[in-house]
C-alpha positions in Angstrom: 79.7 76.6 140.6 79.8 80.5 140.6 83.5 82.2 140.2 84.4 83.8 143.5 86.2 86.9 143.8 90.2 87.1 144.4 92.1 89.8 146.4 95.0 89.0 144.7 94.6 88.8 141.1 91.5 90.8 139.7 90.1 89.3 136.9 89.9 91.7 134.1 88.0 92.0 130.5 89.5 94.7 128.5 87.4 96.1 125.7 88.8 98.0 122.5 87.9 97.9 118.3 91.6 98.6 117.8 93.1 95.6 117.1 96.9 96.7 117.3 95.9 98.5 120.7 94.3 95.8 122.3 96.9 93.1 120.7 100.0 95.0 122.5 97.8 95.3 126.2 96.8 91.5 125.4 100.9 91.1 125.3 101.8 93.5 127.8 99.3 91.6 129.9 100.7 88.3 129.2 104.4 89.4 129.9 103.5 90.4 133.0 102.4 87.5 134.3 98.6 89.0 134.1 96.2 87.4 132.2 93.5 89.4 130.6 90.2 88.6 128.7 90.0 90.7 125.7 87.3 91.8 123.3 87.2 93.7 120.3 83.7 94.0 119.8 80.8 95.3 122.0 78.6 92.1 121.2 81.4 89.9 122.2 82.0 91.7 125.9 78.0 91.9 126.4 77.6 88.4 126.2 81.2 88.0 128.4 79.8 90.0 130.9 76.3 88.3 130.9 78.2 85.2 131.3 81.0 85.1 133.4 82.1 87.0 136.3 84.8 89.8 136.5 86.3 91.7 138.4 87.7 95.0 136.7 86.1 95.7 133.1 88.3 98.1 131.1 86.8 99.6 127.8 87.5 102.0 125.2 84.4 104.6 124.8 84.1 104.1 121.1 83.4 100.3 120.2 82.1 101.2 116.5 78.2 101.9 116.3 77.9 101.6 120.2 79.6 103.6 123.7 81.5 101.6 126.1 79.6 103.6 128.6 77.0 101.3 127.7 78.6 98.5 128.4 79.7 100.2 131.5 76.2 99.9 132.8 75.5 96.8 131.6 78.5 95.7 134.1 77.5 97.7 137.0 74.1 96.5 136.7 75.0 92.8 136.3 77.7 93.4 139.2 77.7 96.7 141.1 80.8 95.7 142.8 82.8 95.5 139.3 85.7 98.1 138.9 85.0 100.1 135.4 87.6 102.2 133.8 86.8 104.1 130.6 89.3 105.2 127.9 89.1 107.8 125.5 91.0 109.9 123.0 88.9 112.8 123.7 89.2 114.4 127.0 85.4 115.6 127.0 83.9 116.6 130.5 80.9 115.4 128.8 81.6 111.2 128.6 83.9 112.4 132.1 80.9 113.2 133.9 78.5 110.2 132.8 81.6 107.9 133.5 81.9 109.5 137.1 77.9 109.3 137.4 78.4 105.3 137.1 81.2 105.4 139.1 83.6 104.3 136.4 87.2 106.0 136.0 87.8 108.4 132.7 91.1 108.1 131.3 92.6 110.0 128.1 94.3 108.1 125.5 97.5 107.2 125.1 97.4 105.2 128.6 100.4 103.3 129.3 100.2 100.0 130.4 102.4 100.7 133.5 99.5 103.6 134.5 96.7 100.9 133.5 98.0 98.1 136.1 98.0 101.4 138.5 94.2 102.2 137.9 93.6 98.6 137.9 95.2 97.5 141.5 93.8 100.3 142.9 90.1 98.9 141.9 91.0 95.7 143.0 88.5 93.9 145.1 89.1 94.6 148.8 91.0 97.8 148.3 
């Protein structure tokens, strides 16, 4: 039975190779009563995306050898309703442009998790 879509509680895969980064949203999520799916790996969130269904996908731009602009387009292809936002320590028009092209939001490292839930509700389905 396919996973259906809920206005109330997006369901989000968050994407980073830093462990400590993506260990403190994983808690942050957690505390706030917001369960995320998180992957540290590129391979690991392909094959998430391929097999289950989400909502928002939030990734980090570098994921070692491969761009999480990639993986951007493998969600919007898979799901072209998906909410994408894309994080970087570099504020370069370049990656803000091809991130605005898939229609994915760019944001500049250090996010706070208070700005992420922000970016995040405001992708939720039905908004």
């Amino acid at each position: 039975m396919p996973q259906t879509r809920s206005t109330d509680y997006p369901r989000v895969l968050m994407v980073d190779d830093e462990p400590s980064l993506l260990d403190g949203f994983r808690m942050a999520f957690s505390r706030a009563g917001r369960p995320a799916v998180t992957s540290e790996s590129f391979e690991d969130a392909r094959k998430q995306l391929l097999e289950e269904k989400f909502d928002i996908l939030v990734t980090d731009v570098r994921l070692g050898p491969f761009n999480g602009l990639q993986l951007a387009i493998i969600a919007r292809d898979r799901d072209p309703e998906i909410g994408i936002i894309v994080f970087s320590g570099y504020d370069d028009p370049v990656l803000q442009a091809e991130a605005a092209h898939i229609d994915a939001r760019y944001l500049v490292k250090p996010v706070t998790f208070d700005r992420l839930l922000d970016e995040i509700e405001s992708l939720k389905p039905g908004r």
